[in-house]
Structure formats: C-alpha cells, structure tokens
ROZA-478336 format. One line per field, with one value per residue (C-alpha): residue number from 1; residue in three letters; x, y, z. Coordinates in Angstrom, 1 decimal, padded with zeros to 4 digits, always signed. Example, Ala and Ser with C-alpha at 12.3 -4.5 7.8 and 13.67 -1.06 7.14 Angstrom:
resi = c(1	2)
resn = c(ALA	SER)
east = c(+012.3	+013.7)
north = c(-004.5	-001.1)
up = c(+007.8	+007.1)
//
This chain:
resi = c(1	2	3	4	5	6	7	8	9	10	11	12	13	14	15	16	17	18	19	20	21	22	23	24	25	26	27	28	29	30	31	32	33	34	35	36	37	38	39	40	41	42	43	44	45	46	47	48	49	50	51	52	53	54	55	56	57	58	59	60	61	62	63	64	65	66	67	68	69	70	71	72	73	74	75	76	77	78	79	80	81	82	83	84	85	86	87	88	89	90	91	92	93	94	95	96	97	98	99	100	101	102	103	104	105	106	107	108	109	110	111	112	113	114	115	116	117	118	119	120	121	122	123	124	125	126	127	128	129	130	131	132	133	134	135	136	137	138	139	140	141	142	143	144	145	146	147	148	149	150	151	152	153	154	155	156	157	158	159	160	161	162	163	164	165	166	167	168	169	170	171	172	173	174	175	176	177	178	179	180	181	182	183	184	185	186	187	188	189	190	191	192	193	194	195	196	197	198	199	200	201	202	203	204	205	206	207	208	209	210	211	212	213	214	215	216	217	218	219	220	221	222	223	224	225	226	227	228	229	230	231	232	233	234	235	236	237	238	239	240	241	242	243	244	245	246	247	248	249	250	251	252	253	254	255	256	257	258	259	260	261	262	263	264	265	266	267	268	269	270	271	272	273	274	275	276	277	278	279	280	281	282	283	284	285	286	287	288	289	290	291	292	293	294	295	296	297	298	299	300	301	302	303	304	305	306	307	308	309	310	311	312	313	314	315	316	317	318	319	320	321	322	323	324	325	326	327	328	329	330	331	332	333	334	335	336	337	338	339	340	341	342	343	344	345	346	347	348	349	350	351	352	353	354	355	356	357	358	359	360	361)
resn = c(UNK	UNK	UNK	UNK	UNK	UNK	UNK	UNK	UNK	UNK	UNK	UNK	UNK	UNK	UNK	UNK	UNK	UNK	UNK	UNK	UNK	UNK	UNK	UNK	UNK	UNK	UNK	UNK	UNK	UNK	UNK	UNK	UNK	UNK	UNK	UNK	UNK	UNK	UNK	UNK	UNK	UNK	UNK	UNK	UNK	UNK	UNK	UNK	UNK	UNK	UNK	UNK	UNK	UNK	UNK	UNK	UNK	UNK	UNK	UNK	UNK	UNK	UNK	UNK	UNK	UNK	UNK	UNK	UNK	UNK	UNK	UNK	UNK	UNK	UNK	UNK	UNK	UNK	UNK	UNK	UNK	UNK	UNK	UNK	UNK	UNK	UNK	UNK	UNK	UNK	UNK	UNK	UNK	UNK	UNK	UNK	UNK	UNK	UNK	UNK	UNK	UNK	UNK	UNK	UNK	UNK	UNK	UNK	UNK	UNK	UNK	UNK	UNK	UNK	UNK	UNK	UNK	UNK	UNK	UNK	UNK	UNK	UNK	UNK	UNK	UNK	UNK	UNK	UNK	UNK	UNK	UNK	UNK	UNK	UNK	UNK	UNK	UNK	UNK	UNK	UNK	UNK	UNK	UNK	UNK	UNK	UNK	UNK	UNK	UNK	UNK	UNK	UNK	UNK	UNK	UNK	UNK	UNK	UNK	UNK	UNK	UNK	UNK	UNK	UNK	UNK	UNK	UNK	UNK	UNK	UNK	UNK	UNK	UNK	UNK	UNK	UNK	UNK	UNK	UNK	UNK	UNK	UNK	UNK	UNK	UNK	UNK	UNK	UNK	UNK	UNK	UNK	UNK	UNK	UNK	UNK	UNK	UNK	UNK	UNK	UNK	UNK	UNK	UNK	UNK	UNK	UNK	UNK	UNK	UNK	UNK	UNK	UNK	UNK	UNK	UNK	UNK	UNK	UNK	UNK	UNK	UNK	UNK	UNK	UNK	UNK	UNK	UNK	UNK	UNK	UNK	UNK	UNK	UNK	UNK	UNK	UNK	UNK	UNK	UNK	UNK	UNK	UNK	UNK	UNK	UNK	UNK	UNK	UNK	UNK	UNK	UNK	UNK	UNK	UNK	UNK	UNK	UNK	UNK	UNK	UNK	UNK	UNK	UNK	UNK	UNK	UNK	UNK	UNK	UNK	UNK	UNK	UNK	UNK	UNK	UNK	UNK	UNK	UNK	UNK	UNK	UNK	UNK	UNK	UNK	UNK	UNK	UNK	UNK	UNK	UNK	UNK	UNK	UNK	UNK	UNK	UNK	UNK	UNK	UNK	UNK	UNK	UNK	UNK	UNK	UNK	UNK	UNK	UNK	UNK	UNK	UNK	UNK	UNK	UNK	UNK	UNK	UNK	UNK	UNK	UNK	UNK	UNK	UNK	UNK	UNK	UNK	UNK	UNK	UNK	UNK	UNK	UNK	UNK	UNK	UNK	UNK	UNK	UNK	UNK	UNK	UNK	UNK	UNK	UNK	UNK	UNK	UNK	UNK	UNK	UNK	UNK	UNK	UNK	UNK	UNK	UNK	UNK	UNK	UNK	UNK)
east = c(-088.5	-090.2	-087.2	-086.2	-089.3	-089.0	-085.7	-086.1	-089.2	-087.4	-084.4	-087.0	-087.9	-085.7	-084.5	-086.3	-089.5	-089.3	-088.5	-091.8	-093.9	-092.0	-092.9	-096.5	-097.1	-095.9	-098.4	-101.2	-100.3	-100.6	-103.3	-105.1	-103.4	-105.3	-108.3	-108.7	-107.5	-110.2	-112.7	-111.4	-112.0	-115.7	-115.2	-115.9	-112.2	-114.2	-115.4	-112.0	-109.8	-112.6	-112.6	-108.4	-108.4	-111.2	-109.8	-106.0	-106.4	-110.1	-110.8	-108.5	-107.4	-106.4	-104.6	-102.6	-101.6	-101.0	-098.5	-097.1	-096.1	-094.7	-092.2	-089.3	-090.6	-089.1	-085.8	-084.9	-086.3	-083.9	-081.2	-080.8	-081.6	-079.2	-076.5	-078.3	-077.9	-074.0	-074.5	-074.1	-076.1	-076.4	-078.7	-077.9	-080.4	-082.4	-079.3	-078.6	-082.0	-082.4	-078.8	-079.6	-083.7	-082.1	-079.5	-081.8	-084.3	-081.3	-080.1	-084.1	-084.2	-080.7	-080.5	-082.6	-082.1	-082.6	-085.2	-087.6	-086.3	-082.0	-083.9	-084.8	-082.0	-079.6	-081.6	-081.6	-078.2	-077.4	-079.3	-077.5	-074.0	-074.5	-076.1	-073.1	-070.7	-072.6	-072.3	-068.9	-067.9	-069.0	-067.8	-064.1	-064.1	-065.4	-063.7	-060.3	-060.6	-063.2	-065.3	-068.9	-070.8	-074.1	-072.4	-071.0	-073.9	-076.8	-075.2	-074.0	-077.9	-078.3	-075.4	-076.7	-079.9	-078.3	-076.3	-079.5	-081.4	-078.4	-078.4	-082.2	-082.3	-079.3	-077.5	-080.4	-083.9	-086.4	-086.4	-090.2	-091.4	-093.2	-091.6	-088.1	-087.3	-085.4	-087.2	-089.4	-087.9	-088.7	-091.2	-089.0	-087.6	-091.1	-092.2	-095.6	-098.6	-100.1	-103.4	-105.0	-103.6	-100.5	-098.7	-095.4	-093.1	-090.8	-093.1	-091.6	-087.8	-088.6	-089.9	-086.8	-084.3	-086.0	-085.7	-081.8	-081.5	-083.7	-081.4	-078.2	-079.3	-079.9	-077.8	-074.8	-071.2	-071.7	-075.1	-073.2	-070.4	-072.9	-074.8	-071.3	-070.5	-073.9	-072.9	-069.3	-067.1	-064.3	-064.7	-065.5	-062.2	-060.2	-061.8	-059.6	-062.7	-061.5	-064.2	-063.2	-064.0	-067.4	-068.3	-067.5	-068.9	-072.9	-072.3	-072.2	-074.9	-077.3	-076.2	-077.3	-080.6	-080.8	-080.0	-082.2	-085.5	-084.9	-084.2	-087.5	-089.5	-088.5	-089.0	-092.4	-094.0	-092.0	-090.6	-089.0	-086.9	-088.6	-087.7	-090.7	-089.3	-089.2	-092.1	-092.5	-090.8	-088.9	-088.9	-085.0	-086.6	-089.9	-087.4	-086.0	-089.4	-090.0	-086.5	-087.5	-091.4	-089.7	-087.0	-084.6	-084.9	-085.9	-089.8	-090.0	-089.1	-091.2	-094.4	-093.8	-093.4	-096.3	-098.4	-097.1	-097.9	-101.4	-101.4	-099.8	-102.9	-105.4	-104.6	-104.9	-108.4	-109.8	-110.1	-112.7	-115.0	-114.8	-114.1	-110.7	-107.9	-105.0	-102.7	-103.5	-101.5	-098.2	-099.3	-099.5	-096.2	-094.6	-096.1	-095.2	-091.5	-091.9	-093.0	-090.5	-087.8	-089.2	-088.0	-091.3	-090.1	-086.9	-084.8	-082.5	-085.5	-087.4	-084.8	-084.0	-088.0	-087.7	-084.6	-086.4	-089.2	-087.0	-085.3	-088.4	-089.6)
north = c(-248.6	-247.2	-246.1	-244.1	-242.2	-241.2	-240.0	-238.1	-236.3	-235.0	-233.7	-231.7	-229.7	-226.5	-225.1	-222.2	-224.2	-224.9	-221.4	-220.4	-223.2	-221.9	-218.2	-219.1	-221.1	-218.5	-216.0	-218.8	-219.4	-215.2	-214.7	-217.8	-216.3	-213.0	-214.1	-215.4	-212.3	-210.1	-212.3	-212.1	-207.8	-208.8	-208.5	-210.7	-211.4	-212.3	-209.1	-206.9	-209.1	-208.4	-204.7	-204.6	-206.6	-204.6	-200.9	-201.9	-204.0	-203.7	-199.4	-197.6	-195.2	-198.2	-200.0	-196.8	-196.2	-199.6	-199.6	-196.4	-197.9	-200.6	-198.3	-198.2	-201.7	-203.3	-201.8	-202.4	-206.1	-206.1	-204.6	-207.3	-210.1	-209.8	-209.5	-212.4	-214.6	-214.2	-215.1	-211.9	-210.1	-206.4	-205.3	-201.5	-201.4	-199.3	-196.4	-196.3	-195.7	-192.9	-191.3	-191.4	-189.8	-187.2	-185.4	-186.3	-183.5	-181.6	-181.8	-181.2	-178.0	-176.0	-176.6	-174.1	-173.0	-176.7	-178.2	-180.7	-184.0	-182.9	-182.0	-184.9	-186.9	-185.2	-186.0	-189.7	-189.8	-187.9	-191.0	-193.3	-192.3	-191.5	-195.0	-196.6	-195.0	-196.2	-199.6	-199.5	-199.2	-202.4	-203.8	-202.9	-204.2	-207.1	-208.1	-207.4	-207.5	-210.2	-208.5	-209.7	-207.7	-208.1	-206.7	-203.5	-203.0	-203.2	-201.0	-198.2	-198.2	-196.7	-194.6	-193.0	-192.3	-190.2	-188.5	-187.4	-186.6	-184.0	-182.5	-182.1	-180.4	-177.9	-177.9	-178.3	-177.4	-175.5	-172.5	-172.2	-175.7	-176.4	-179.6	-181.5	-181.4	-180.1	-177.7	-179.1	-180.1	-177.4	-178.1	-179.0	-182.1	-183.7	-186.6	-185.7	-187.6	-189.7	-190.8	-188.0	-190.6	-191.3	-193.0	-191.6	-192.1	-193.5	-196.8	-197.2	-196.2	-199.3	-201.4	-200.7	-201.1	-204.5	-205.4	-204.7	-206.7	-209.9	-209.9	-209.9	-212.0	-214.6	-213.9	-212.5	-213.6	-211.6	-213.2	-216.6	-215.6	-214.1	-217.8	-219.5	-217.5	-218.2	-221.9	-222.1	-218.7	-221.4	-223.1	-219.7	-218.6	-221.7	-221.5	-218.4	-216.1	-213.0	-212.6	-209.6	-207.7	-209.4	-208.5	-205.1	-204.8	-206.8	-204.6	-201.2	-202.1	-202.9	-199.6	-198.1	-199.6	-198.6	-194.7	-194.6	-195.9	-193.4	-190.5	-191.8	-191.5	-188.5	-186.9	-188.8	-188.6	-186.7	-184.1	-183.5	-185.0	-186.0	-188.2	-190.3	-190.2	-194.3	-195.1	-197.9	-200.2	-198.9	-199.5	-201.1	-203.4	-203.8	-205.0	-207.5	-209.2	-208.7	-210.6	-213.2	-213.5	-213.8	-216.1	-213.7	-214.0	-211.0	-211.9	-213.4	-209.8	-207.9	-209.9	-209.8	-206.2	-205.9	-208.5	-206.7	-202.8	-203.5	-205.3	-201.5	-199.9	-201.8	-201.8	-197.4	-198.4	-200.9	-198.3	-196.5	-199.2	-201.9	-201.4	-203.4	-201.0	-200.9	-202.5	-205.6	-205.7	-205.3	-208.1	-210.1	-208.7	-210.0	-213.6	-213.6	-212.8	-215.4	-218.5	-217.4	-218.1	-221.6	-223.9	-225.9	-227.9	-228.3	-230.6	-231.9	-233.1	-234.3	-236.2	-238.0	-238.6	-240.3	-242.3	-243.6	-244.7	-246.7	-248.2	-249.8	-251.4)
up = c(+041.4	+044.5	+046.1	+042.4	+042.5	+046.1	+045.8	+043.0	+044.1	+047.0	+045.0	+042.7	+045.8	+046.3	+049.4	+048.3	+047.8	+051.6	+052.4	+051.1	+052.8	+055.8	+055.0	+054.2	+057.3	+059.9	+057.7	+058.5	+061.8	+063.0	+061.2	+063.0	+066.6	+065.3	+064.8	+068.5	+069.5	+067.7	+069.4	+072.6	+072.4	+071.1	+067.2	+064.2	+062.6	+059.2	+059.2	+060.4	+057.8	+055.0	+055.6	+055.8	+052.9	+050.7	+051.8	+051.4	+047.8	+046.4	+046.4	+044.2	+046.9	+048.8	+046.0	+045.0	+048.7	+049.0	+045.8	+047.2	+050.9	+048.9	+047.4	+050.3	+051.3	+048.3	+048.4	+051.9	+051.4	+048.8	+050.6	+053.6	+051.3	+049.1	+051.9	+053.4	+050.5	+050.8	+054.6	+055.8	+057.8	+057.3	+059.9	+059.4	+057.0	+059.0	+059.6	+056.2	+054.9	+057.7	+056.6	+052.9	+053.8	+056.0	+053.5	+050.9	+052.5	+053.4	+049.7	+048.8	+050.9	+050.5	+046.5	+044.5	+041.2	+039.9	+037.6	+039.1	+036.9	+038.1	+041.6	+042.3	+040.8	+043.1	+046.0	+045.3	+044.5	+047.6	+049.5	+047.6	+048.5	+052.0	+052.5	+050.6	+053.0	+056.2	+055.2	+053.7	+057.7	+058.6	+055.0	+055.2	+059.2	+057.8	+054.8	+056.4	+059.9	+060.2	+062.9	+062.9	+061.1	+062.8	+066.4	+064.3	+062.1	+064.9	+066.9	+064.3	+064.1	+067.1	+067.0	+063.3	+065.3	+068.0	+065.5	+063.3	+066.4	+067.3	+063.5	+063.2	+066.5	+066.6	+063.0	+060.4	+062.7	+061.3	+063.2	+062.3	+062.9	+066.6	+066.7	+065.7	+062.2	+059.1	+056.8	+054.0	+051.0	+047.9	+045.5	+042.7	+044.9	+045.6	+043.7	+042.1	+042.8	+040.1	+038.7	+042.0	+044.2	+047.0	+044.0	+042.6	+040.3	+043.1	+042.9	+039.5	+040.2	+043.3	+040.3	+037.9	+040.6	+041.3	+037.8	+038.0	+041.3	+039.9	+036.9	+038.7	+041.4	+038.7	+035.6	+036.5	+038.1	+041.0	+041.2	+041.1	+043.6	+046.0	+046.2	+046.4	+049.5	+051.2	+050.5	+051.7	+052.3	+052.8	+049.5	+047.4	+048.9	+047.8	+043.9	+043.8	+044.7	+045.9	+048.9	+050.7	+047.3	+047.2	+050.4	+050.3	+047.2	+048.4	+051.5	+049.2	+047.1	+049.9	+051.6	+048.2	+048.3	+052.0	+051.1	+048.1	+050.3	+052.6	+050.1	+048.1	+051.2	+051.9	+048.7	+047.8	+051.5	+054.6	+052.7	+055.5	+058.7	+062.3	+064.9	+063.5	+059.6	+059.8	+061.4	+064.3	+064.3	+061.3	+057.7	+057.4	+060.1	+057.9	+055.3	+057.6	+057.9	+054.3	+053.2	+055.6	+053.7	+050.2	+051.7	+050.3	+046.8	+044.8	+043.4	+047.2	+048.4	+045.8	+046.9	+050.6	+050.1	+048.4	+051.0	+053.8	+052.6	+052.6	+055.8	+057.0	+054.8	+056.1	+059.9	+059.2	+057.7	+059.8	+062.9	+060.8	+059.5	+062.9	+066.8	+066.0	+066.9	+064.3	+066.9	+065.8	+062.7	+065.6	+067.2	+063.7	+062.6	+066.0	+065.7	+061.8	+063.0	+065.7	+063.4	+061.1	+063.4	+063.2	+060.4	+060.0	+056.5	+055.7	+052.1	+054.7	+056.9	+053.9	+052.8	+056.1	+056.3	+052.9	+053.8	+057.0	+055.3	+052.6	+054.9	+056.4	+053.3)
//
C-alpha cells in the first residue's frame, strides 16, 4: 500500500513544479548572499529590501513604472522561452530586439503625414519584421544545415551591434544631437502616457501578445509539436513531424517578439537610438534570466517579468532613501543566474530517492 502511495505522489509532481522550486530557491539563495553583502558596506538589508520593495510595488508611481519596465521584459522572456521549450536556444534575442527598436525609431522619425494609431502601428510592425529576418538567419542554417544555433545566434549579436553602432553614427546620426544617436521619433509615433504615469499602452499590447502566446503554448498543435521537439527531435521527426518547418517557424516568432520589444521601447521610452538603447546588461539578456525564473512557460515568464522589473525599479530608488548603492541588484542578478545553473530538485531525482527508500523497507 505504502509503496502505491509513494509512487503516485511522485508522479503528481511536474517537471515544471520542480522548475519553480528551482527558480524560487536560487531567488532565496541571492537574496540571502545580499543581505550579507549590505551588511558588510554598514547597512540594514531589512531596511534597503523594505524601501526597494515599497517604492517599486507599494507607491503608485512605483507600481506604474514598474508595470511599464515590465513591458519589453515579457516579450523577450517570451521570446527565448518559447524557442527553449523546443530545445533550441535562440540567444539572439538581444540583436533582434535592438534591430526591430532601431528602424522602429528610424520608421518613427522619417514617416510624417501619418495619424498617431497607423503611426504607431507601422512602427511596431517595422520591429516586427526586421526581428523576424534576424532570426530567420540562424533558422534556415539550422533547420537545413544543422549548424548549432547557439554558436551562430550569439555571435550575430555582436555582429548586429557593430552594424547599428556604424548606422547611428554615419547613415542615420542626428546632426544636432552632442552624442551618438538617431533623431527622435515624431510625436505621432510615441506611445502616450497613461493615468500621469510611465505606463503606456504598450503594457497592454505586452499583455495581449502574452495572452496569444499562453493560448498557443497550451492549446494549439504547434503548442503540442513545440513540447514534442523539446522531448525528442528524433522521435517528433519519426511521427511524420516535419521539424525543419517547426523550427523555422518558433525561430520567426520569437524574432517577432524580439523586434516588437525593441520597437515598443523605443516608441514608449527612447524615442530614439543610442549606444545605450538596451541598457546593461541588455534586455534580450534580461529575458534570458526571466525564461529561466518562469522555467519557460508563459505565466512563469509573465511573473518573472513582473518580479524582476521591480527589482530594476527599486535598485533606481533605493540610492535615494538608503546609503546602499543600486549596484547591488547586479550582484543579485549575477547570483540568481548562478543558482539557476544549479538543478537543486529534480522528478528524476525524486523518483530515484523514492525508489531507494522502497527498496529498504
């Protein structure tokens, strides 16, 4: 009877279960490394993770910025896990959400005549395409060539880079700006602000577009398909699967959810392009951390993005009400990504746990 019960209770727990008590761990664990860490400078960590969490979550201005940070957050958390999923691994991310931003603003600052609502629908889809033609690169080199895709998609990164740095200094430059960058984006392409806050509507396009993703992650064929491949590329092939088409067609979706972060950004926030447009260490990277939080499913992804925009608010607020320099939410980012890389509870290990311990009765 015992030996019913155990068994079944282990089958009841989901790899994704586990995923989560990884997820939450490694968020316990630098947060604990933190807290020694504030003490060391001569601070109270009760007092610095109060203020972050009060100013990011608890004051309105902090809850709007916090929603509107989120924004490009949940899309590229979105894009890597749902390439993830299928057991790919589309670290260009990052590239195609700087491609989409930057002829986004280019597309916001050469096209007049336009209303505000086709504006700013050109704009996005402008992002949109452009990050669906970065990734179909490493797609096609995949699907038919079988070149690793994390080699051609890392590098392409910092190849995009180059090539943006070269266009915003000699073919698009601002003639009037002191510094590097495209001209600003016309009034008719920016995203108002709402409620007197940072919020825009591009919160809500990030909310819709999560809706779509959730549903097809779940629901759909290609939903189904994308799990098979993540199980067994082998076996999906031999069910009569055709998998190169699949993985072109995850590797365009996530380059469109790449392009249209960057093309919100810029049209809700930059409004135009620097070399600092994505932010240290990058917001495709930022997604990377996010997929890993929400172990790559699509609510996973949505809170993580959430969780890990206000950890970005607060660390800008917690300069001005403690002595605790905004650094420190780095150095909890790098240990979150460092006990992530840990697999600290695993169904295979359960099982084998349980096993042993039948085995001794």
């Amino acid at each position: 009877m015992s030996k019913r019960s155990g068994s079944k209770k282990i089958k009841t727990a989901s790899n994704a279960q586990f995923a989560s008590m990884n997820a939450l761990l490694a968020v316990i664990l630098a947060f604990f490394i933190g807290l020694f860490i504030i003490l060391a400078i001569g601070e109270n960590p009760f007092t610095t993770y109060y203020e972050m969490i009060m100013q990011a979550l608890f004051t309105f201005d902090g809850l709007m910025r916090t929603l509107h940070v989120a924004s490009p957050l949940i899309l590229t958390g979105l894009a890597i896990a749902i390439t993830f999923k299928a057991n790919l691994f589309n670290m260009g991310v990052e590239g195609q959400m700087l491609l989409g931003g930057f002829f986004a603003g280019i597309a916001g600052a050469k096209l007049t005549g336009l209303s505000p609502a086709l504006h700013i629908l050109v704009c996005l889809l402008v992002g949109i395409v452009c990050g669906m033609a970065f990734a179909l690169i490493p797609a096609l080199l995949k699907a038919y060539f079988n070149v690793d895709e994390m080699v051609v998609t890392l590098m392409l990164n910092y190849a995009i880079i180059e090539f943006l740095t070269f266009l915003s200094e000699v073919v698009f430059r601002d003639p009037a700006s002191g510094y590097v960058s495209t001209e600003t984006v016309a009034p008719s392409s920016m995203f108002g602000k709402l409620f007197r806050s940072d919020l825009t509507g591009f919160f809500f396009i990030s909310l819709m577009v999560f809706v779509i993703i959730f549903i097809m992650v779940k629901y759909s064929r290609l939903g189904m398909e994308m799990r098979a491949l993540g199980q067994n590329i082998n076996f999906a092939e031999a069910t009569g699967m055709n998998v190169r088409k699949k993985i072109i067609i995850l590797f365009l979706i996530s380059g469109a959810l790449s392009g249209l972060a960057g093309a919100g950004w810029m049209l809700s926030e930059k409004f135009r392009y620097t070399l600092t447009f994505s932010g240290n260490p990058g917001l495709g990277w930022d997604g990377m951390l996010i997929s890993l939080l929400g172990a790559h499913s699509p609510i996973g992804v949505l809170i993580a993005a959430l969780f890990y925009s206000s950890l970005k608010v607060g660390m800008s607020k917690i300069e001005l009400f403690t002595n605790v320099p905004g650094e420190i939410i780095s150095i909890i980012q790098a240990f979150m990504i460092l006990f992530l890389s840990v697999t600290f509870f695993s169904r295979q290990k359960a099982i084998e746990r349980n096993v042993r311990k039948e085995l001794k009765r």
